[in-house]
Each structure stands twice: as C-alpha cells, then as structure tokens.
C-alpha positions as CSV (number, residue, x, y, z in Angstrom):
1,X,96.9,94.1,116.2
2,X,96.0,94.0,112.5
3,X,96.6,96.8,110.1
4,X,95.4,96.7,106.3
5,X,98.0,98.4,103.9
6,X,96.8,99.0,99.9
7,X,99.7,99.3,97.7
8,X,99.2,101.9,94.7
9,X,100.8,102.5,91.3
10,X,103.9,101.7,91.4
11,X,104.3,100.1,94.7
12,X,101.8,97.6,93.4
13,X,104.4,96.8,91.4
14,X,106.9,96.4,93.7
15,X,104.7,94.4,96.2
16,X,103.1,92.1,93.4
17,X,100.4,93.1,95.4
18,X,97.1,95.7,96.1
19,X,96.3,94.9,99.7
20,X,97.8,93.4,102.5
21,X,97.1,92.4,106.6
22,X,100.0,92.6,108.7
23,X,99.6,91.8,112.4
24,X,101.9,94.0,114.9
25,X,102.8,94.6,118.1
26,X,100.0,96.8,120.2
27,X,102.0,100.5,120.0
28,X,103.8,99.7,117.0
29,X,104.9,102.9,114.9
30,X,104.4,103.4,110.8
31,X,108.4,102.9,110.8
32,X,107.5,99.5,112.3
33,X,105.1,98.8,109.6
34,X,107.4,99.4,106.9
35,X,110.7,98.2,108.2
36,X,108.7,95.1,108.3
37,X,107.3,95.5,104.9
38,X,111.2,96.3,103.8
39,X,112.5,92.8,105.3
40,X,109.7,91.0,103.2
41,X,109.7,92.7,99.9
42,X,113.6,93.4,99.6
43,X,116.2,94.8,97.8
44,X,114.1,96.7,95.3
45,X,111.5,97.8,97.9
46,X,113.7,99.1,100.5
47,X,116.2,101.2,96.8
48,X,113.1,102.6,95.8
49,X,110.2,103.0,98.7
50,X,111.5,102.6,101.8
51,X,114.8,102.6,103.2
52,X,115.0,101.2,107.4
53,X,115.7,103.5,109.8
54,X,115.1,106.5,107.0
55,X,113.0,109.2,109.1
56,X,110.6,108.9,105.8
57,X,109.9,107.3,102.4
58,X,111.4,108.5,99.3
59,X,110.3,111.5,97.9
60,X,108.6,109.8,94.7
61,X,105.9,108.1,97.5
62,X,103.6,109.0,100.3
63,X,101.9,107.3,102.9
64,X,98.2,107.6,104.5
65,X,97.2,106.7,107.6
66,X,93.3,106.2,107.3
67,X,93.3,109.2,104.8
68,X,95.2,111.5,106.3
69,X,99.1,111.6,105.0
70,X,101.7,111.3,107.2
71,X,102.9,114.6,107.3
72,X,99.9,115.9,108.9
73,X,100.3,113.3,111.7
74,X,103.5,112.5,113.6
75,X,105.5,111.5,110.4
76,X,106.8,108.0,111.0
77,X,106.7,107.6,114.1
78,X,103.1,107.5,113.8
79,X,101.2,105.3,116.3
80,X,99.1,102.7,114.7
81,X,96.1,101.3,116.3
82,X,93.8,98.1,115.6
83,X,92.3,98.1,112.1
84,X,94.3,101.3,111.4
85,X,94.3,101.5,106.8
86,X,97.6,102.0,105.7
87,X,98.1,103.4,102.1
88,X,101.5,103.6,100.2
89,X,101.6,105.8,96.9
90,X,103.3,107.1,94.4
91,X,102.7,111.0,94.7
92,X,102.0,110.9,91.0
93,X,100.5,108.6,88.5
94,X,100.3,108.6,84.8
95,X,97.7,107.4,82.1
C-alpha cells in the first residue's frame, strides 16, 4: 500500500525533503513507517526525530495521521491504510 508523508520545519531539514511515497506492507503500523524512514535517513534522523523501537517520537516533533495527531489515535502503533497522509513536525516553528 502507498502512504504520502510531508516533512515540516525542521524535518524538512533532516529529510532534504517536503514530501514523500513509501509503499508498505497491507497492516503496516506508523512505527513501521518510521522505522523505515529511520533506516533511510540515518544517524541524524533517528538522534533527533525518531529513534526504532521508541514507543514515540521525540518530544520536539509530532506526527499526523490524515490531520489528526497521533495521540488521539492509537499512538504508534497506528494502523495505516492505502493513501493514508502522513505528517511529521516540529511542534513549534519560528519566523
């Protein structure tokens, strides 16, 4: 299945990136979309985002699942479906 993630603020940054496709596996979780997003962006993603097999992201970021963040769903383990919009934040911007 695909799933479109948008990189914000700073995790544009770290991405080098502001949108993305990944395909996964039918019944794959938000922890599978970003342990897979940690084994392609590396080190710096995974110090200052995302961490694998952390129960959530670091408390700098959020993450939306088709506008509705995380926490008001089933955290990580979040079920993603077909066409499912992924967003990963900073919880605060400057400018």
């Amino acid at each position: 299945m695909k799933i479109k993630i948008h990189y914000l603020g700073l995790v544009k940054a770290y991405t080098n990136k502001s949108q993305d496709e990944k395909d996964l596996k039918e019944g794959a979780s938000l922890m599978d979309l970003l342990n897979k997003l940690a084994a392609e962006f590396g080190k710096q993603f995974t110090q200052e985002i995302y961490e694998p097999g952390a129960k959530d992201v670091k408390p700098m970021f959020a993450v939306m699942v088709n506008g509705i963040v995380t926490g008001q769903l089933n955290g990580l383990d979040t079920r993603l479906k077909e066409g499912d919009n992924v967003i990963l934040m900073p919880l605060m911007t400057g400018g």
